[in-house]
Backbone as numpy.savetxt, mean C-alpha at the origin, in Angstrom:
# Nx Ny Nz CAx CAy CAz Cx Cy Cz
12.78 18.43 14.71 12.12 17.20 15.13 10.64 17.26 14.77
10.38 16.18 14.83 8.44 15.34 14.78 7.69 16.47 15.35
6.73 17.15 15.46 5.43 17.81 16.07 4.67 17.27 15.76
3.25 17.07 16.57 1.87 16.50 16.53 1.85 17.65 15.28
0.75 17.10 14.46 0.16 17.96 13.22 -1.12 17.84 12.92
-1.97 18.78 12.56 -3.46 18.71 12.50 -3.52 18.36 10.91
-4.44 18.17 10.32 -4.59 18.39 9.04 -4.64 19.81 8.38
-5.07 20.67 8.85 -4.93 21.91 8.28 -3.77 22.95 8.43
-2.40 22.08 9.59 -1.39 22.86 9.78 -0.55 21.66 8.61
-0.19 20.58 8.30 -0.13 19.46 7.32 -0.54 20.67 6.01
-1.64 21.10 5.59 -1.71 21.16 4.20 -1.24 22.69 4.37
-0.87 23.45 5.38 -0.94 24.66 5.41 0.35 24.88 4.92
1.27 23.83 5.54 2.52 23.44 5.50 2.94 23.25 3.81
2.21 22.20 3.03 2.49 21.79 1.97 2.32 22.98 0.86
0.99 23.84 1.28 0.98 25.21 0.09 2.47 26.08 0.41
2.14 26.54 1.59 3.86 26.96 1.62 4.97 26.67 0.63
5.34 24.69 0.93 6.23 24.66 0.46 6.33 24.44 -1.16
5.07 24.30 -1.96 5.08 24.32 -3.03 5.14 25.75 -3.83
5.17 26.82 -3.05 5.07 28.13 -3.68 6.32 28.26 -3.25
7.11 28.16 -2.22 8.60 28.34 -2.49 9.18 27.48 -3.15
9.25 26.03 -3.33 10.14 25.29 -4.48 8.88 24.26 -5.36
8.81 25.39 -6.61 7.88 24.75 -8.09 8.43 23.57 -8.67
9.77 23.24 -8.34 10.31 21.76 -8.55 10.69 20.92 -7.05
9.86 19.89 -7.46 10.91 19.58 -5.75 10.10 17.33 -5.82
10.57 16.55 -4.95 10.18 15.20 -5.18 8.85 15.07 -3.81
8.01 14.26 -4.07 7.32 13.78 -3.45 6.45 12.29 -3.65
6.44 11.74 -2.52 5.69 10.30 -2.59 4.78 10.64 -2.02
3.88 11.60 -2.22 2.42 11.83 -1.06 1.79 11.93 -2.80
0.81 10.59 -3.14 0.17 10.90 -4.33 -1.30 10.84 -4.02
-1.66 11.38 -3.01 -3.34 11.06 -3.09 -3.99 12.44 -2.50
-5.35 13.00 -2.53 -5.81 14.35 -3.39 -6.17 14.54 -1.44
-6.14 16.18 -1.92 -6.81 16.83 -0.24 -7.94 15.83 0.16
-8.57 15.34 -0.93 -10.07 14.69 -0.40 -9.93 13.48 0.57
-9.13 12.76 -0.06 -8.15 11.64 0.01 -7.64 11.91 1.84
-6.85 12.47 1.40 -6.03 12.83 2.71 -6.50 12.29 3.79
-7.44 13.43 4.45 -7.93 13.07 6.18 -8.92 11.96 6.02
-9.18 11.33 4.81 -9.83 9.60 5.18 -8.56 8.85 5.16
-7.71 8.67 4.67 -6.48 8.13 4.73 -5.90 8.18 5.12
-5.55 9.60 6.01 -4.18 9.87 6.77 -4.74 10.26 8.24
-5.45 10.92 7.97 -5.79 11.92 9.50 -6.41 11.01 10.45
-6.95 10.21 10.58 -7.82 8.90 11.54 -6.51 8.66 12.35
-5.13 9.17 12.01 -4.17 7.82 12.77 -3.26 9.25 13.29
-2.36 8.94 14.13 -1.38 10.04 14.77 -0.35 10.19 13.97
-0.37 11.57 14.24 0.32 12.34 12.91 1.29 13.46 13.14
2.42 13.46 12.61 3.90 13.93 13.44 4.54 15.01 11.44
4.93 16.25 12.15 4.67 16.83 11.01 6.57 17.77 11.48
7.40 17.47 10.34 8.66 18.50 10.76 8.84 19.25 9.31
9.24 20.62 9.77 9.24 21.61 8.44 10.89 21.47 8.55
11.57 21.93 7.05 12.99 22.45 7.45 13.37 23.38 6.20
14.26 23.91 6.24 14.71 24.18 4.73 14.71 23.42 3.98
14.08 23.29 2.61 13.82 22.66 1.73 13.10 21.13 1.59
12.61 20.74 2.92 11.92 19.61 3.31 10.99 19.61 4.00
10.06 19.11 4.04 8.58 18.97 5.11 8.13 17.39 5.17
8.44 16.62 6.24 8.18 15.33 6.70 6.97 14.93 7.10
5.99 14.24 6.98 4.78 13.85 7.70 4.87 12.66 7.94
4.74 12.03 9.10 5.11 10.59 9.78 3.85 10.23 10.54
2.83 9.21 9.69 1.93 8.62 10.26 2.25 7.54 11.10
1.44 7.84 12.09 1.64 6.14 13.16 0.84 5.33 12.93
1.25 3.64 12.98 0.33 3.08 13.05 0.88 1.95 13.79
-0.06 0.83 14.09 1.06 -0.53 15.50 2.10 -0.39 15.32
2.79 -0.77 14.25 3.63 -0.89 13.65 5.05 -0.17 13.36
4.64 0.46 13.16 5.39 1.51 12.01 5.06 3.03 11.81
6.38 3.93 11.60 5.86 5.28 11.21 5.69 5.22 9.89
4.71 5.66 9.05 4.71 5.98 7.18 5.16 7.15 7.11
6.28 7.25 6.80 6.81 8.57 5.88 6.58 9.21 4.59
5.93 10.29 5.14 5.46 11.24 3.51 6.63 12.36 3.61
7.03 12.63 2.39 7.35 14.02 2.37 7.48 14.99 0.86
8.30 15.97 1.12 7.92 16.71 0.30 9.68 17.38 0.37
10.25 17.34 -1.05 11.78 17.76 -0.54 12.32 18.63 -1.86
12.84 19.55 -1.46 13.56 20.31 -2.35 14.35 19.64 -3.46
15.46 18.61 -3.22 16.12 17.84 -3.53 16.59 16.79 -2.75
17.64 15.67 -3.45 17.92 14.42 -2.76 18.67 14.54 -1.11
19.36 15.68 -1.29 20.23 16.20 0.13 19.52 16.55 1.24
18.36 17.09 0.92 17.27 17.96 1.81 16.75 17.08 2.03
16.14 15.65 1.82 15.79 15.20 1.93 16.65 14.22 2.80
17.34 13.61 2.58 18.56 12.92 3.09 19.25 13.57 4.63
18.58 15.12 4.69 19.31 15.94 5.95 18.01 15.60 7.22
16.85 15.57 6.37 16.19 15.99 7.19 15.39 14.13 7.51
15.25 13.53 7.17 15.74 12.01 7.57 16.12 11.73 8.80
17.08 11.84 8.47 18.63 11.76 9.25 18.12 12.55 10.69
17.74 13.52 11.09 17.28 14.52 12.14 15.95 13.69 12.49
14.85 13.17 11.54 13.41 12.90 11.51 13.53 11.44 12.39
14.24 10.58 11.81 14.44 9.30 11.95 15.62 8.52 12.87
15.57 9.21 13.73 16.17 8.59 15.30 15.81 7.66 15.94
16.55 7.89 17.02 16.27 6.28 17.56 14.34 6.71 18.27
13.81 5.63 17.86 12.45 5.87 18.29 11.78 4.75 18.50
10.85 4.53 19.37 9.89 3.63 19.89 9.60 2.52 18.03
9.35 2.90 17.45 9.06 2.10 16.10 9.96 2.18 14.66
9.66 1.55 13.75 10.91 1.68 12.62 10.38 2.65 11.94
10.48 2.64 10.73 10.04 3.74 9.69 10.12 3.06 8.18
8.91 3.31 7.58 8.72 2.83 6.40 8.09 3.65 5.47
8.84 3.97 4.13 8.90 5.05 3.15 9.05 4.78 1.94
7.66 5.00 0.85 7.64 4.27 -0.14 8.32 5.19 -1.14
8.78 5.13 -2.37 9.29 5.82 -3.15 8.78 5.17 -4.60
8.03 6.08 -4.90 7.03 5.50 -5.78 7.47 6.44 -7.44
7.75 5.92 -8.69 7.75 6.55 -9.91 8.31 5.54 -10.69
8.80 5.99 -11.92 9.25 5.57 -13.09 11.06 5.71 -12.68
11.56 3.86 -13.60 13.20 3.83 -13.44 13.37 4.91 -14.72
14.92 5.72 -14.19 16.16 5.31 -13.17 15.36 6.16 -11.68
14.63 7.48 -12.11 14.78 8.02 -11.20 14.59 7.11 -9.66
13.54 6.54 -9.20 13.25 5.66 -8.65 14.71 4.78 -7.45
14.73 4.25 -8.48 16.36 4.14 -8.20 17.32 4.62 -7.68
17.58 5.69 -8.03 17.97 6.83 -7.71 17.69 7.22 -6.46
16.93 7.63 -6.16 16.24 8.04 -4.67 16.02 6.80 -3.98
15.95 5.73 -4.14 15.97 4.53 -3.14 17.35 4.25 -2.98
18.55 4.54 -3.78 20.05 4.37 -3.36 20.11 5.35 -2.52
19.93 6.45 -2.83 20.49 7.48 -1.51 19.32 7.15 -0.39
18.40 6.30 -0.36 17.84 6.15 0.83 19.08 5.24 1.72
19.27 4.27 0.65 20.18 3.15 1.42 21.43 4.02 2.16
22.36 4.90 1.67 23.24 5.22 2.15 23.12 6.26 3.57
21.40 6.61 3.48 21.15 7.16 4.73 20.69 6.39 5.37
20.85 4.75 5.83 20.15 4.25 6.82 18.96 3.31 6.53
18.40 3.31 5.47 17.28 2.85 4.94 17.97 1.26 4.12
16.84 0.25 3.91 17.33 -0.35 3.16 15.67 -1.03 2.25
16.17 -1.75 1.39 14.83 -2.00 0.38 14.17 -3.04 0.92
12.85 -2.78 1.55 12.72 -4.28 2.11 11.68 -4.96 1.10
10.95 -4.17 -0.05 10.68 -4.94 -0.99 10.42 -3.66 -2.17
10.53 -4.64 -3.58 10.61 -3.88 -4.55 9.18 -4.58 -5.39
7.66 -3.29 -5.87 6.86 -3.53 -6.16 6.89 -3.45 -8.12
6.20 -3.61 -8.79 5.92 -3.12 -9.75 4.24 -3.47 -10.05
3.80 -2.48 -10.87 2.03 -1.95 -10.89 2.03 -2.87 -12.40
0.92 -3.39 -12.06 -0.33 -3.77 -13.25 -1.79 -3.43 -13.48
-1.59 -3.37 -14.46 -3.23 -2.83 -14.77 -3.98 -4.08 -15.63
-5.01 -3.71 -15.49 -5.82 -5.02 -15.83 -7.30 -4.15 -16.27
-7.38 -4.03 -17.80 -8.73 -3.88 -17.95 -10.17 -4.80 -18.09
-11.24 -5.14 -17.31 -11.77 -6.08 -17.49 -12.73 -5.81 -18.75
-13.33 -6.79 -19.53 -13.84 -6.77 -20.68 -14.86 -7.86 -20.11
-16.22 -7.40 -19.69 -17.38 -8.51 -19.55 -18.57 -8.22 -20.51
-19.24 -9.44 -20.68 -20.10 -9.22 -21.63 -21.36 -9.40 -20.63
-22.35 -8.23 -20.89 -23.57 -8.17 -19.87 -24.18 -9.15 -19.45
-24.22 -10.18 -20.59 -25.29 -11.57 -20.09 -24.05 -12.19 -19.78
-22.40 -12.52 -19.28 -22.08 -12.79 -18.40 -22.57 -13.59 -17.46
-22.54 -14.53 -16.95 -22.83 -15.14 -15.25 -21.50 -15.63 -14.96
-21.35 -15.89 -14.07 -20.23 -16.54 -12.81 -20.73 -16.96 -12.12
-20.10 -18.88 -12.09 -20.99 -19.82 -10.43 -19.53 -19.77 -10.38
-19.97 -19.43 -8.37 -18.57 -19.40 -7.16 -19.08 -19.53 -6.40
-18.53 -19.69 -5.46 -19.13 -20.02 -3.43 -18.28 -18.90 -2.90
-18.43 -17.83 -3.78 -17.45 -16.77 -2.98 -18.55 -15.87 -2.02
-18.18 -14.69 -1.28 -19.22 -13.62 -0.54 -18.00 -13.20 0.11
-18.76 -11.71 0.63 -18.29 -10.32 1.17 -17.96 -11.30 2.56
-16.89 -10.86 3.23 -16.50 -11.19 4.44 -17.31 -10.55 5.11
-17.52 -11.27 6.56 -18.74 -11.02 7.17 -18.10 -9.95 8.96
-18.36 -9.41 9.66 -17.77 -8.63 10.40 -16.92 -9.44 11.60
-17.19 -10.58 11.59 -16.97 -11.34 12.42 -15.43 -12.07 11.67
-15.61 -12.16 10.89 -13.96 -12.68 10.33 -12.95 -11.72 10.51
-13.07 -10.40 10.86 -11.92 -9.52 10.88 -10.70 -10.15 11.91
-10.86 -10.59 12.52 -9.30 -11.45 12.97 -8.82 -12.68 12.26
-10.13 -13.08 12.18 -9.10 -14.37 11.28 -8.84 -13.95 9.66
-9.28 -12.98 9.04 -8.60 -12.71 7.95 -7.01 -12.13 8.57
-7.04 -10.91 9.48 -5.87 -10.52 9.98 -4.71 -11.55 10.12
-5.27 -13.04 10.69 -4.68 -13.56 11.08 -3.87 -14.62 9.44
-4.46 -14.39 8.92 -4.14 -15.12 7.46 -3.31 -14.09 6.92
-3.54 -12.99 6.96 -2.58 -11.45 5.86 -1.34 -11.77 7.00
-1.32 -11.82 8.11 -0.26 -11.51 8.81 0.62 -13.34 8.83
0.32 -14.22 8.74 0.89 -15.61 7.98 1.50 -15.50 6.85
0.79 -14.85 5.52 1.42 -15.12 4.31 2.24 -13.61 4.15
2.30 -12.48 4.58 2.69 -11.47 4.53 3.72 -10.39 5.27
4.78 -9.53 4.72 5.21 -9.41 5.47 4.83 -8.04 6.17
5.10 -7.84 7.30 3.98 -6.65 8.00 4.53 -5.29 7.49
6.45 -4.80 7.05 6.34 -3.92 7.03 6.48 -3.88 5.25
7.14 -4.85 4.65 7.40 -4.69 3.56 5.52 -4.59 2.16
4.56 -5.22 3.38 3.20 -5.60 2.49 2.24 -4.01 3.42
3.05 -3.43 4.22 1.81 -2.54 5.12 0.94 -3.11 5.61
0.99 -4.09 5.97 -0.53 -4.77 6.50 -1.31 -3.51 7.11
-2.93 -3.76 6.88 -3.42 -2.74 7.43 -3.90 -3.32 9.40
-4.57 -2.31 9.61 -4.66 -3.15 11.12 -6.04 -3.29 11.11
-6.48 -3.96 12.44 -7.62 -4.70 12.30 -8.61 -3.56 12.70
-8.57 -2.30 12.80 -9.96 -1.39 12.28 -10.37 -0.93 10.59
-9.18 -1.40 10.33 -9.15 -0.65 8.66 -9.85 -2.04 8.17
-9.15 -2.94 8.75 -10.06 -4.45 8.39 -11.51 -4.80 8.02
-11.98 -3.81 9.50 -13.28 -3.85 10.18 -13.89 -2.82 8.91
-13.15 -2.05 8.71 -13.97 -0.79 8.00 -14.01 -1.06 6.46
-13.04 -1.78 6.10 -13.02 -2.53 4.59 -14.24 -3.61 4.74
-14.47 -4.30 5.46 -15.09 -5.42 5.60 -17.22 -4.96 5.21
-16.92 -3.47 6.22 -18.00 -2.94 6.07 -18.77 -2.35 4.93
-17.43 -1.92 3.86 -17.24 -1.24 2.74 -17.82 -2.99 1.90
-17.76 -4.01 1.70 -18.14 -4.68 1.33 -16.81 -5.16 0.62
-15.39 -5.02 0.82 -14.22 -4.29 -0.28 -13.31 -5.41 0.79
-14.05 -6.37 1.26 -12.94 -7.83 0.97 -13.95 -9.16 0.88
-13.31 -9.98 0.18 -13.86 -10.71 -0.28 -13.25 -12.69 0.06
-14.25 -13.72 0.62 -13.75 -14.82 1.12 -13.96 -16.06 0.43
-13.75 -16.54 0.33 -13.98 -18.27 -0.13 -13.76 -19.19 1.22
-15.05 -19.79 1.53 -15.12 -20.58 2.88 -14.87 -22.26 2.29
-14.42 -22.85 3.20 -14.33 -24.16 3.12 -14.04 -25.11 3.93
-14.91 -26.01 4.45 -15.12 -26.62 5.67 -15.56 -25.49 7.44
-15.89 -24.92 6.96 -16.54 -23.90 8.35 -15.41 -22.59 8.41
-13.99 -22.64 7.45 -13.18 -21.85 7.59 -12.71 -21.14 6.34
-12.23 -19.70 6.16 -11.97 -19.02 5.41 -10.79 -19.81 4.72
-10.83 -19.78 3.50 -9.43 -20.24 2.45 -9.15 -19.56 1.68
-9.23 -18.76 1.08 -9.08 -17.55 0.65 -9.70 -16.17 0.84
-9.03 -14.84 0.87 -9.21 -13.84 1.10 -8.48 -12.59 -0.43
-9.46 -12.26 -1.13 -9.27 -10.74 -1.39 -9.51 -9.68 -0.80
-8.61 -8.64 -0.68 -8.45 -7.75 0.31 -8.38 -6.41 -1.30
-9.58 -5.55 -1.05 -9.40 -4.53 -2.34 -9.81 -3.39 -2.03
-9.88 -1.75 -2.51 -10.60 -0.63 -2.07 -10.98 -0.30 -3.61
-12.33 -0.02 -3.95 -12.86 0.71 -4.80 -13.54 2.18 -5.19
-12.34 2.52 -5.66 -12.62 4.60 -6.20 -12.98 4.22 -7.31
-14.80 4.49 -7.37 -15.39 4.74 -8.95 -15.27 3.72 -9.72
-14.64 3.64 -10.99 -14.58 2.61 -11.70 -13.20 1.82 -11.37
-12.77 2.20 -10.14 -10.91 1.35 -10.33 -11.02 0.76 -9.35
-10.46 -0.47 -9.16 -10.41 -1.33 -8.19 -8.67 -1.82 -7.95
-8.19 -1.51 -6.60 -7.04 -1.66 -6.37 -7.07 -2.72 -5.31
-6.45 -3.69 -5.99 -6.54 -5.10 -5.36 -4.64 -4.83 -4.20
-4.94 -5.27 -3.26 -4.17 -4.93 -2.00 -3.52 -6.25 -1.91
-4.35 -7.54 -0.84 -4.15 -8.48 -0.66 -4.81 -9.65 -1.17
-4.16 -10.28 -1.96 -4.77 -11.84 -2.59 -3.96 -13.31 -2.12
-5.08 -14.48 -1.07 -4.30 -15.07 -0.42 -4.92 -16.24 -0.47
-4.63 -17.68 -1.09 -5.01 -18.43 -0.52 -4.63 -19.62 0.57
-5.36 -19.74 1.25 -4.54 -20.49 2.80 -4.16 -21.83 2.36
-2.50 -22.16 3.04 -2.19 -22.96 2.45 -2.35 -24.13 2.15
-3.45 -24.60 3.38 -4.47 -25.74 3.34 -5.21 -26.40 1.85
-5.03 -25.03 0.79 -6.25 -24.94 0.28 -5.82 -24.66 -1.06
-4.41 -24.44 -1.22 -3.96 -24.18 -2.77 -3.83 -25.22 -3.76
-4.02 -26.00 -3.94 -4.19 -27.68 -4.79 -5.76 -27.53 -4.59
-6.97 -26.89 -4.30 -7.82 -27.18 -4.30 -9.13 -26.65 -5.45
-8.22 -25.58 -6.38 -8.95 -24.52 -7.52 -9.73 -23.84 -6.63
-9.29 -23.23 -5.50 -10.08 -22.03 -4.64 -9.60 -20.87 -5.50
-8.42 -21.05 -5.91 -7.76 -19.43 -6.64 -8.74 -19.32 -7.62
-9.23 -20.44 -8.28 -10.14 -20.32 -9.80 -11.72 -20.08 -9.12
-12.07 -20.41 -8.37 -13.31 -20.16 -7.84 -13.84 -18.56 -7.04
-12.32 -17.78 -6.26 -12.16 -16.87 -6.04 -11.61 -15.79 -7.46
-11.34 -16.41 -8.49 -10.91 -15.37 -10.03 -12.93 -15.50 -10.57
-13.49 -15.97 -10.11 -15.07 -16.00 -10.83 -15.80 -14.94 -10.36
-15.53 -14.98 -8.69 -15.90 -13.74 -7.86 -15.39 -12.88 -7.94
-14.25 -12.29 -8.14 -13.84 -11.04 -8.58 -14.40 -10.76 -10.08
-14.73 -11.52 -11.18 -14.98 -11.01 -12.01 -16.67 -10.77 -11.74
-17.52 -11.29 -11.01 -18.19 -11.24 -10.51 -18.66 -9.47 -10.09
-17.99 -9.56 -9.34 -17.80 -8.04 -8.94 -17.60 -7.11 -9.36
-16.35 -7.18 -10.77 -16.18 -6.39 -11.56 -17.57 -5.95 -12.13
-18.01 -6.82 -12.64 -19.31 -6.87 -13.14 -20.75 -5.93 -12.37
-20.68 -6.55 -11.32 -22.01 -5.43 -10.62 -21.23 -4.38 -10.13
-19.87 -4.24 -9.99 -19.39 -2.60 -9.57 -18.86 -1.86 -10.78
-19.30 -2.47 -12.17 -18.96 -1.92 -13.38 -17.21 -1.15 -13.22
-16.29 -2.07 -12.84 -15.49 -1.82 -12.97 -14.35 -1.67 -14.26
-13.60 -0.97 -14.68 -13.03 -0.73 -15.87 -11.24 -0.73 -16.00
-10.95 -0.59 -14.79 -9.62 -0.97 -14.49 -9.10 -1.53 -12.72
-8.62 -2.70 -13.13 -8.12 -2.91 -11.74 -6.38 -3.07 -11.73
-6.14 -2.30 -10.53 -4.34 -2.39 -10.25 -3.97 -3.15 -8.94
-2.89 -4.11 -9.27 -2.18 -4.50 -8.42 -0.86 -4.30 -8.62
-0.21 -4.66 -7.42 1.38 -4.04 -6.81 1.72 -5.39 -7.04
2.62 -5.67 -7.39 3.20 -7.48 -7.45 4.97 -7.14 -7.01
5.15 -8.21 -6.20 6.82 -8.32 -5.38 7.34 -8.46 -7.12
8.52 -7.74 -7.59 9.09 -7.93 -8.60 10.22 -9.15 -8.65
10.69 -9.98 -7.26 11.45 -10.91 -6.88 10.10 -12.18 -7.20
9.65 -11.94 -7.28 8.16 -13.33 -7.96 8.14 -13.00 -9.04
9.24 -13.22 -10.08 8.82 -13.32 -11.35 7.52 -14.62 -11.84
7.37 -15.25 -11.17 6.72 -16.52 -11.28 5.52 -16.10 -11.44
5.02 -15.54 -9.93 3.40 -14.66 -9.83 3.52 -13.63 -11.45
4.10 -13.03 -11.51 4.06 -11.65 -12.39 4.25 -12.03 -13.98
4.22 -13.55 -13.99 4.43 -13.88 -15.15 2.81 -14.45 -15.85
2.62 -14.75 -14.61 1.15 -15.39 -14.28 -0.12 -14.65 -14.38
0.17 -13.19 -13.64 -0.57 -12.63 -14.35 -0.36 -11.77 -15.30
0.23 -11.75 -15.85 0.54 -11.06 -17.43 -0.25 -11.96 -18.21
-0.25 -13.55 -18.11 -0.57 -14.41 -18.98 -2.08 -14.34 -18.59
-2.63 -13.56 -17.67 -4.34 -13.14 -17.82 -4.69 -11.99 -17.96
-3.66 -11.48 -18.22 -4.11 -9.97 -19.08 -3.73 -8.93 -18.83
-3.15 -9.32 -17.49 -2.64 -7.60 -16.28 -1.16 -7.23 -17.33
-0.87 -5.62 -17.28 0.11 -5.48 -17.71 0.79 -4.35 -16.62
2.19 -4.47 -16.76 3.10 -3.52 -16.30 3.06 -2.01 -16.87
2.75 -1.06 -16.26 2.75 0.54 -17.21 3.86 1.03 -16.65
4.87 0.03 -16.14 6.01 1.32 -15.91 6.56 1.65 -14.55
5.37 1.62 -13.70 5.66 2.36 -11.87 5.88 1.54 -10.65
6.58 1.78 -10.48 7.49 0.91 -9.48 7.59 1.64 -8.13
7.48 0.36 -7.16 7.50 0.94 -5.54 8.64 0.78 -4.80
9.66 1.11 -4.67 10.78 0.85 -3.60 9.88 0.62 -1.98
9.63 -0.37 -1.31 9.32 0.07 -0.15 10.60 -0.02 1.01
11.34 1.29 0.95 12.14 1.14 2.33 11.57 1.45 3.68
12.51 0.92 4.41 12.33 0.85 5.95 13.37 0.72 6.55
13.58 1.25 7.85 14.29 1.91 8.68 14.02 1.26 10.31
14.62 0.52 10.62 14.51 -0.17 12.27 14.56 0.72 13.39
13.97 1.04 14.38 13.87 1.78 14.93 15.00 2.35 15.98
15.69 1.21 15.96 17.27 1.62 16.08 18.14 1.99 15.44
18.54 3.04 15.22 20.27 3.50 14.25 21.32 2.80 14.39
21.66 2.77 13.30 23.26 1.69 13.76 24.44 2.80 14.52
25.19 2.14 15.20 26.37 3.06 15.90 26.60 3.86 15.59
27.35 3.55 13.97 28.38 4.50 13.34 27.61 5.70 12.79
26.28 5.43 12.65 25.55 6.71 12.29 25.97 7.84 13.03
């Protein structure tokens, strides 16, 4: 079962298990540095087993499942033991290149799991020319909107299949300068929601309220992001797009974003087991 886990019993855990199995699958892709700004702020539940090591972040919501597994069985055993009946569901991304992908999101399904959305990645290199300008009525969300943006991501979005973040990560993006609004009539109508490492910008949430879509806010909010690109000398930006919106994903291909390949299974798990389990 789950144990509370520190960060240094977490990575103490992971050298271990990479010196006993030099091949083995994992969806934990982000660096020690990474880690305890990303993971460690939130409660954190850590199970070792033969050939598997689970890390289950909490958040309102939902547990996030990381792990680290010998193979598909070990993984599939220790699940199964990890993911009981519990106060919240469980949501576990499975992130790589098809078939494998695939592959490991079917045997999620047959343990209990099912796909509650299927992502695919674009990249988008921007190309600005220095004397550049952009007119928009866009600006940095201000600290005081952190609920009513919440309250817009959690309208157009779904909470476990999109991760919504919660309203401190809100607060702390907001601070980061790393979301972005279009006001209209005294109220927010659009919201970019993004985090920027260095030159890459990973666009999260893009929304405009539905009040407001016949109104070219999307084109007035595409000026401000390039905007930004621009004074944060950005050189690549990625977004996750629902692969069931061929419509969206066609849309932006036709402005430049392309597909490289990597695909997100996001499963999830209700916090109830079915009977027959």
């Amino acid at each position: 079962m789950f144990d509370p886990a520190t960060f240094e019993q977490f990575m103490g855990a992971v050298v271990a298990f990479k010196d006993t199995y030099k091949k083995h699958l994992t969806n934990l892709f982000i660096t020690a540095d990474e880690l305890p700004r990303k993971v460690f702020f939130k409660k954190c539940f850590l199970m070792v087993r033969e050939g598997c090591l689970l890390l289950a972040v909490q958040s309102d919501a939902y547990f996030q499942i990381y792990y680290y597994a010998r193979d598909l069985n070990a993984l599939g055993e220790a699940l199964n033991i990890g993911t009981g009946s519990c106060s919240l569901p469980f949501i576990c991304d499975i992130i790589g290149r098809e078939p494998e992908t695939e592959k490991t999101a079917s045997f999620l399904e047959e343990n209990g799991f099912t796909v509650r959305q299927k992502l695919v990645r674009l990249i988008f290199k921007p190309e600005i020319s220095p004397d550049k300008k952009f007119a928009h009525p866009g600006e940095y969300a201000a600290k005081g909107d952190a609920r009513e943006i919440q309250e817009i991501l959690l309208k157009n979005f779904d909470v476990y299949g999109s991760q919504l973040p919660e309203i401190g990560k809100i607060q702390e993006n907001i601070a980061k300068n790393q979301v972005a609004v279009i006001r209209k009539s005294g109220e927010i109508a659009a919201v970019e929601y993004f985090e920027i490492n260095g030159k890459s910008l990973r666009k999260w949430f893009s929304v405009v309220a539905e009040n407001y879509r016949s109104k070219f806010v999307y084109f007035e909010m595409k000026q401000f992001l390039f905007a930004i690109y621009k004074e944060k000398n950005i050189r690549k930006v990625i977004s996750w797009r629902d692969e069931s919106n061929q419509r969206l994903i066609e849309a932006c291909k036709k402005e430049g974003e392309k597909p490289d390949g990597l695909v997100d299974y996001v499963m999830f798990r209700s916090k109830e087991r079915p009977a027959h389990e």
